[in-house]
N, C-alpha and C positions, 0 to 999 in steps of 0.2 A: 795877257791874251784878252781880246774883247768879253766884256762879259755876255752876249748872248752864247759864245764857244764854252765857257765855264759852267753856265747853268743847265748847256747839253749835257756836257759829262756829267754833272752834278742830277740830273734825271735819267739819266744813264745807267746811274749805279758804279761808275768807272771812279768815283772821285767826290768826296764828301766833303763838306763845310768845318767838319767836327769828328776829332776823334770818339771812337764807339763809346758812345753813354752809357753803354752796357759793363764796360773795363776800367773809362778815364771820366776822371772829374777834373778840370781845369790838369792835365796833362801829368794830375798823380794816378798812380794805378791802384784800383780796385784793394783793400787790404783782405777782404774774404778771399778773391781770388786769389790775390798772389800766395797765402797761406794754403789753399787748394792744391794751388800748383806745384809749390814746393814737399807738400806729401806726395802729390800722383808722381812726382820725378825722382821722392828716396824710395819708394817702392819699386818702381820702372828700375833703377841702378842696381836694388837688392836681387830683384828677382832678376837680372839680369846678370848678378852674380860678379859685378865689376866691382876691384875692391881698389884700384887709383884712387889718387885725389881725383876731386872734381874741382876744377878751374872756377868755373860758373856754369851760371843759368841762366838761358838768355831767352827774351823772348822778341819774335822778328816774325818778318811779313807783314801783309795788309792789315793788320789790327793792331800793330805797332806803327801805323800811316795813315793818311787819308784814304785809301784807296781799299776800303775793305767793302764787302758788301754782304748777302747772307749766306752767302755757301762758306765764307772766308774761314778757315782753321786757326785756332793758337797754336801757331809754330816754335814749340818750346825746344832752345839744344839745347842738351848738355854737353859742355864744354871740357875735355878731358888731353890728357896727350895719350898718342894712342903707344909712341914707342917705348911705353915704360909697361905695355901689355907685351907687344913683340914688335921685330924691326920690323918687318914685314907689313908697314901699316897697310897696306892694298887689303891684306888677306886679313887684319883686325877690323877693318871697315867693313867686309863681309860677313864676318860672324859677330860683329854689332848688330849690321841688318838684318838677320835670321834671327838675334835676340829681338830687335824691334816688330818681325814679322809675328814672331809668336805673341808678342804683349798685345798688338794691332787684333790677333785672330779671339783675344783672351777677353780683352775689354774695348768697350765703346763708352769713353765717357765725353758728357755735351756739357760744357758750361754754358750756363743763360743763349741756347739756341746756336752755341757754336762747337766743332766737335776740337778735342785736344789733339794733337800731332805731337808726338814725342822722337826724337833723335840723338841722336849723339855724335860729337863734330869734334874732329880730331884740331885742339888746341892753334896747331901749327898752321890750319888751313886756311886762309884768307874770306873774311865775310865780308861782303861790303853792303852797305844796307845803308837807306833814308830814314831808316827809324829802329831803334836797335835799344832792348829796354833790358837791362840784368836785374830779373827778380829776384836772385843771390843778394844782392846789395841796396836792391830798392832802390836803382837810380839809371836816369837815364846816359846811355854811350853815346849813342846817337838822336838827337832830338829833332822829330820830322819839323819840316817846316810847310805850312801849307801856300801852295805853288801850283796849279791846275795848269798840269803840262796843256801843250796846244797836240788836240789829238780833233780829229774829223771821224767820229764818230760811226759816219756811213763808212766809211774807209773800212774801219772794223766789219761792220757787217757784212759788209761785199764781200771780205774774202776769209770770213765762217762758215758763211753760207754758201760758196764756193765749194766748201771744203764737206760741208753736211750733205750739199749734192752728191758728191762721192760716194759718201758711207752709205746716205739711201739708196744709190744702186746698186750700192757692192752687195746691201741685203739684200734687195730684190733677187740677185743674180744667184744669191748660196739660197734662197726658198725656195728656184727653179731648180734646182741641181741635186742631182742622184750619179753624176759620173765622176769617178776621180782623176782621171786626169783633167776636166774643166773644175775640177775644187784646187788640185795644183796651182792653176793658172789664179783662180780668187784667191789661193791662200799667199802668192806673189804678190798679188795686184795691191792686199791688205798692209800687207808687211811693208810693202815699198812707201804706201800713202803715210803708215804709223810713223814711218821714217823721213816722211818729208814733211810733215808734223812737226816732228821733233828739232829736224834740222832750220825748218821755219823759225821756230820760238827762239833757238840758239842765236841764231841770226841777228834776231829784232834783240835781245836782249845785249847781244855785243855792240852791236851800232848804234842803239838807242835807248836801252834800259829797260823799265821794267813798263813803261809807257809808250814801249813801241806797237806798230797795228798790228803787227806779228805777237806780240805776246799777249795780246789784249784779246789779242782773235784765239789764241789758244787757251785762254780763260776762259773765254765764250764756249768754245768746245767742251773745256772738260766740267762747264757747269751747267750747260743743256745735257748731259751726259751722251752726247755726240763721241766722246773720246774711249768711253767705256763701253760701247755699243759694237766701236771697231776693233775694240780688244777683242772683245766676245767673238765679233765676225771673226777674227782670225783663227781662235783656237776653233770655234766650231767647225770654217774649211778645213782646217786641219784633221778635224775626228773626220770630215766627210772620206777623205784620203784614204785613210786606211779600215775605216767601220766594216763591217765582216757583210752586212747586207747593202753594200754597192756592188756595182759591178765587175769589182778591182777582183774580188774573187773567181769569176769568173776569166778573166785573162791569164796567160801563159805565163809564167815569172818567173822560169829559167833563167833568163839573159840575167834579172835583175840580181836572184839570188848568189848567180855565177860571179855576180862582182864583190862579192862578200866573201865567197868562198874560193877564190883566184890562186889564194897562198894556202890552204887548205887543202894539201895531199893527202887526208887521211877521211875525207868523204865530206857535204852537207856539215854546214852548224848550226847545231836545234838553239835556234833564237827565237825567245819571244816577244814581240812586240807591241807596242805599248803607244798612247797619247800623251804621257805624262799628265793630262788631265787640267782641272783647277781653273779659274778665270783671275787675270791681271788684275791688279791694281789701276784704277783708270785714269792714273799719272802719266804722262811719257816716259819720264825721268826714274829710273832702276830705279825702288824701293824695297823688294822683297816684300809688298804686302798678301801676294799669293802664292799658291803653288806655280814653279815655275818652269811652264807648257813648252819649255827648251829644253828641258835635262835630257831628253833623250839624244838630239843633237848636239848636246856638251860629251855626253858623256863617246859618243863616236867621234870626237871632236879628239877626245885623249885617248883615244885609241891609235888614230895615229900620228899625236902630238903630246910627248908627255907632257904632266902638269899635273897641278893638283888646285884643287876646286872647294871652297869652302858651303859648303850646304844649310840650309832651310831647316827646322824640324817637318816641314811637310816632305821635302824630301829627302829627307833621311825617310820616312815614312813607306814614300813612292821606291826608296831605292831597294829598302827590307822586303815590300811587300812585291815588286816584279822578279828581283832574282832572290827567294826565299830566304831569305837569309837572317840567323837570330842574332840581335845582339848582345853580348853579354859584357859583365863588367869586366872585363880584361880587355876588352877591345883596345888596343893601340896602336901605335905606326909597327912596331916589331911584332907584334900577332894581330893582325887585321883580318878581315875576311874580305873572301875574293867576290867579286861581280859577274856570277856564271862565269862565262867562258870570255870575258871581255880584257881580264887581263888587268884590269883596274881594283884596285884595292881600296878598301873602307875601313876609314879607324877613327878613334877618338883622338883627338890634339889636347891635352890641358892647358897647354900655353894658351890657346884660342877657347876656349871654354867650348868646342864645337867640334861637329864632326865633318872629316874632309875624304872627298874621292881622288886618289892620285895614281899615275901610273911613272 
């Protein structure tokens, strides 16, 4: 690429000369650090209570590339197989991520100005990466090569800021608003944009990498904190919905109630209702870094779909403390406790070190 295009990105912040001086010296890694990292990830395993081999440890993303800059995280996995936990690896990836959620809620540790990211990646699952570094073995898998894709820089910009227009109206619109059915309409309008977000970055990352203007534009968002702004916006429409001092109280909710209580021959069911609360993580991409402001629509979700659902300790938290419920240490699949009148049951799994709602 010409180099005035390279020394754009390269003022940019999209795309560096030199791996981070802070980690790499001539393209060995840091030996304080990588000793660091290797205790913050036997602890993370311990208190996570995984007793598998570990495969490796790997570390990836933009500080394993050119392309890091200062928001950039150490994206450490640990590399394990999950079917030697249960076969069911879907449901072992869940109650990894609740073990992750709680480590994330527990500690915040920064090495030299950058925060640690810690995961766990089921062995079998395909990583493809430009730069891919096993602090297990102290050597590199994948050795970047530096290569300053051809990316038009305004291109990014145009359509972040595109996208930042939105969010700024969408606040504008919920700091006007006291009605709920127009918080309804914002709590749509939010959901839909977080979704075409997400489906944006998907996109750019299929057809072009990690240097497509779609994902560079979604860096851009989730590090002006544009993307955690619209999280917010959406749980807050959402409290606006149901908040007890709108106007929603004041309207007639026969019809609504009647649709709850349809198959209900024995009068009204005293439910009570909730926001499930807590603000996302300002990821697109599922992590379980918060409390997660869907359990109430999961769990009406298996009301009339069974299933079982592996939980959060925050909501485990949210599920004891809306429908009263104590837990104790017998809690299991064959004596679980019930969820009020919802018909959904709560117990502990040992196979999954975690607790799951299932009907």
């Amino acid at each position: 690429m010409p180099f005035s295009d390279a020394l754009m990105l390269i003022e940019s912040g999209i795309y560096n000369k030199d791996l981070n001086h802070n980690f790499w010296f001539n393209k060995r890694f840091s030996k304080t650090i990588r000793e660091k990292l290797l205790r913050i990830a036997k602890d993370f395993i311990t208190d996570s209570k995984v007793t598998v081999d570990i495969d490796d440890i790997q570390l990836t993303g933009s500080l394993a590339n050119y392309n890091y800059n200062k928001h950039s995280d150490l994206d450490v996995h640990i590399l394990l197989d999950f079917s030697k936990i249960n076969d069911d690896s879907a449901l072992v990836k869940q109650a990894l991520d609740g073990k992750r959620f709680i480590w994330n809620l527990r500690h915040n540790i920064v090495l030299r100005d950058h925060e640690v990211e810690l995961y766990f990646q089921d062995t079998k699952e395909p990583h493809i990466a430009s730069g891919l570094y096993s602090i297990l073995e102290n050597e590199w898998l994948t050795e970047p090569t530096y290569d300053p894709p051809n990316v038009d820089i305004r291109d990014v910009n145009k359509k972040a800021s595109s996208l930042v227009d939105l969010i700024k109206h969408l606040k504008h619109e919920i700091s006007l608003n006291d009605c709920p059915i127009q918080a309804k309409v914002l709590h749509k309008f939010g959901k839909r944009l977080k979704s075409k977000i997400g489906k944006m970055r998907t996109e750019g990352l299929q057809r072009e990498g990690e240097f497509s203007i779609e994902n560079l534009a979604f860096k851009q968002l989730r590090n002006n904190g544009a993307i955690g702004l619209l999280i917010d916006l959406i749980t807050k429409s959402y409290e606006q919905i149901y908040s007890e001092h709108t106007v929603a109280d004041k309207t007639d909710d026969s019809s609504f109630m009647s649709f709850f209580n349809k198959d209900n021959k024995k009068g009204p069911r005293q439910q009570k209702w909730g926001t499930g609360g807590g603000r996302l993580h300002q990821n697109i991409l599922p992590d379980m870094h918060k409390t997660d402001a869907s359990l109430n629509t999961k769990i009406e979700t298996l009301r009339e779909r069974p299933g079982k659902l592996v939980l959060s300790q925050a909501d485990v938290n949210y599920c004891t403390d809306k429908y009263k419920v104590d837990i104790d240490a017998n809690l299991r699949r064959d004596n679980p406790k019930q969820l009020g009148t919802s018909g959904i049951r709560l117990y502990y799994d040992p196979t999954l070190n975690a607790f799951v709602i299932e009907k």
